[in-house]
C-alpha positions in Angstrom: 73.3 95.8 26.3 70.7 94.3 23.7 73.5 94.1 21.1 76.2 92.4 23.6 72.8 89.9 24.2 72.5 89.3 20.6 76.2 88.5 20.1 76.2 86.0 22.9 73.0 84.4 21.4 75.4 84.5 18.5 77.8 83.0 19.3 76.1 79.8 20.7 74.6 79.1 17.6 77.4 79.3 15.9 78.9 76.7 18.5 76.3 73.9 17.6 73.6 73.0 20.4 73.9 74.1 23.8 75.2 71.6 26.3 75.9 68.9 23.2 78.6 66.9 25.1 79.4 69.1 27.9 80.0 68.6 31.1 77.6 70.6 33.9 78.7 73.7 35.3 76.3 74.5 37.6 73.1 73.5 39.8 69.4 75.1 40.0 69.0 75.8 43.5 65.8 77.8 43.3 62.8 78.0 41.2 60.1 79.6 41.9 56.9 81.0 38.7 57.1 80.9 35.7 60.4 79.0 34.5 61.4 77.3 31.4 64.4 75.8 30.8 65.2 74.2 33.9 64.2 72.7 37.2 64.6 72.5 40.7 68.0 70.9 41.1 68.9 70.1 37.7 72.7 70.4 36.8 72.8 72.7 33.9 75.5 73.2 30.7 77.2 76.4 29.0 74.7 78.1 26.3 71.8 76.5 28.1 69.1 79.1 27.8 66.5 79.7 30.7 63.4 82.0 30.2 61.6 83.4 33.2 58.2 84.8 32.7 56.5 87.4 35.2 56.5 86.2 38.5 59.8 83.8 37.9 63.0 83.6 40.0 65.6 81.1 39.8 68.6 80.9 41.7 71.8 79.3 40.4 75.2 77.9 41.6 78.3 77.1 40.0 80.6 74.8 41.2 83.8 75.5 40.1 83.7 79.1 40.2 81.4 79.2 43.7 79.3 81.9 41.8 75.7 82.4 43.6 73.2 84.3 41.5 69.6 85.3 42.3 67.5 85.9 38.8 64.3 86.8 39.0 61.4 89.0 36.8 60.8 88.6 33.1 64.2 88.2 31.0 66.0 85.3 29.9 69.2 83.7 31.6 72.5 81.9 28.9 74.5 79.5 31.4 78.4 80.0 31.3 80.9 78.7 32.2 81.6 80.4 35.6 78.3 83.2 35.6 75.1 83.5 33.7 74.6 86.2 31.3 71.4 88.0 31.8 68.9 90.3 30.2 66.0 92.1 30.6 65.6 90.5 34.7 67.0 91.6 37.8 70.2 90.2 38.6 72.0 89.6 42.5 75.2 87.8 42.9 78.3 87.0 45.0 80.4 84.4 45.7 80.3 81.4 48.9 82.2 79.4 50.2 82.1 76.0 48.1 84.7 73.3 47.4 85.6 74.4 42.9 86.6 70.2 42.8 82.6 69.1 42.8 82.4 70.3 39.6 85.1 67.7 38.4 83.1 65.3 40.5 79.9 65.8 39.3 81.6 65.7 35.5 82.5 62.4 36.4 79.5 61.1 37.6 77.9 62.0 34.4 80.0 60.4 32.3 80.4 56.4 32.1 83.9 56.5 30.5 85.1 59.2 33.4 83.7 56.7 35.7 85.2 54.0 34.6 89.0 55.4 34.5 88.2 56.8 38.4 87.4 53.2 39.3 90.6 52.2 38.1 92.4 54.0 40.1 94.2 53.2 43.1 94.4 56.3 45.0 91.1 58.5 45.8 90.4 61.8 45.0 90.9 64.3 48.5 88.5 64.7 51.0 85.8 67.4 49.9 85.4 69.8 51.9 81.7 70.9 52.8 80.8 74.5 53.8 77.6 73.5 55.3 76.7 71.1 58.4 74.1 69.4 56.8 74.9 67.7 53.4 72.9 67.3 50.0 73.5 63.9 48.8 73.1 63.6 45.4 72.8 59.8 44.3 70.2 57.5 42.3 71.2 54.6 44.3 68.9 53.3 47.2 70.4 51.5 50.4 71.7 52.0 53.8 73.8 55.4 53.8 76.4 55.5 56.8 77.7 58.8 57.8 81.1 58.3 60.1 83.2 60.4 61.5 86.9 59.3 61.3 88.7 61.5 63.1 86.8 61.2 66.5 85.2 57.9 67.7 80.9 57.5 68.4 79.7 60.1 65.7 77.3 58.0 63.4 74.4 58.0 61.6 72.3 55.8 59.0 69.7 56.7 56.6 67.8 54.0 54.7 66.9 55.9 51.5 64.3 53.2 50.6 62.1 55.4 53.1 63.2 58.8 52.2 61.7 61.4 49.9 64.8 62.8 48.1 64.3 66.1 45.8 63.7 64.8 41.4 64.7 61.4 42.6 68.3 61.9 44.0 68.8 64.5 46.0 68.8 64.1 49.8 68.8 66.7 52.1 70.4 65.2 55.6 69.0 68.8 57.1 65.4 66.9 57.1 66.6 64.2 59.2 68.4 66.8 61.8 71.6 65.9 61.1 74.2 67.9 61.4 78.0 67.2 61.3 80.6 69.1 63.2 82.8 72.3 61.8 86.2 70.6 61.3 85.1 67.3 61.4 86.3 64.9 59.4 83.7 61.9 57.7 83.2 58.8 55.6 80.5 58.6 53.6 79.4 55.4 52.1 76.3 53.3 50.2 76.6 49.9 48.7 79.9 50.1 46.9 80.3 53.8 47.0 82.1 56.0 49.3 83.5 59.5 49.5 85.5 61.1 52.3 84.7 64.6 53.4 86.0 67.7 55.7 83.9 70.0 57.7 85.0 73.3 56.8 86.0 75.1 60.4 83.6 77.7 59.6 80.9 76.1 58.1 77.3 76.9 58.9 73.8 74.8 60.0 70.6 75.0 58.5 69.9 74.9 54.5 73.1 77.3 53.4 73.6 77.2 49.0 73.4 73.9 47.7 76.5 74.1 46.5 78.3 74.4 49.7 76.6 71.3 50.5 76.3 69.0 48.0 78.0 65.6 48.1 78.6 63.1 45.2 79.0 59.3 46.1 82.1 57.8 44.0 
């Protein structure tokens, strides 16, 4: 195991530095001790290294793959492309139910050129589909956000984020305002200029499921 460690450590330095140029793969649900490396709620890249000291957890989502993983205890966590490679710390991990197209989304978003081509285009991408009630909106944009429901006249709501405490700045958990959309529901999101439509999955849960079953990117 210590030699398959020191391979993949390897191997990223023989790559150049971690996360030069890439897009993110997944996002830090979790922290909690002693973490280095990342932060609550930062989108991470392949090769990133994270080092948890005693005490430390983290717990990490990736979007295209829907892989949910629990690390915690002293070791040191290499971000993949679809799971972490761990060693030394405990390790618990499964998949949930998540939409894989966020990750294109949030690649996007983090890239002006990306950007620029979606706004060119005529068509929008397809409605993404949540997996929890209660969205994370992820935007650094303040304003009036208007959550509609399309399908089904009188469902409504509006946030003013001017007054709302979002998590590093840009993410907003609608759970902390009590709303909650309905399973198989179908909604329009917008602020200012942006707007993105999204589905209710059938089955999808309340409360404050993974964030990436959850997480919404304005476009």
């Amino acid at each position: 195991m210590k030699r398959l460690f020191s391979a993949v450590v390897a191997l990223i330095g023989l790559t150049g530095v971690a996360g030069a140029g890439q897009a993110p793969v997944a996002v830090v649900e979790d922290v909690q001790g002693k973490v280095t490396g990342a932060e609550l709620m930062d989108y991470v890249v392949p090769g990133q290294v994270i080092k948890l000291g005693a005490g430390g957890s983290i717990t990490i989502g990736y979007m295209k793959s829907c892989w949910h993983e629990t690390i915690s205890g002293i070791g040191t966590v290499i971000i993949g492309t679809e799971a972490s490679a761990v060693h030394l710390a405990e390790f618990k991990a499964g998949k949930v139910p998540c939409d894989s197209s966020q990750a294109e989304r949030i690649g996007k978003e983090t890239s002006e050129s990306a950007a620029t081509v979606v706004r060119g285009l005529e068509a929008g991408p397809p409605p993404l589909v949540l997996h929890g009630q209660s969205p994370i909106v992820a935007t650094s944009e303040r304003g009036k956000l208007v959550v509609e429901r399309t399908d089904v006249k009188g469902e409504r709501y509006e946030i003013d984020l001017a007054k709302a405490r979002p998590v590093r700045g840009r993410f907003y958990d609608l759970a902390r305002n009590n709303i909650v959309l309905k399973p198989g529901g179908s909604y329009a999101m917008t602020l200012n200029a942006k707007h993105t439509a999204i589905v209710v999955d059938g089955s999808a849960t309340p409360g404050s499921g993974p964030v990436i079953g959850r997480l919404v990117t304005l476009q």
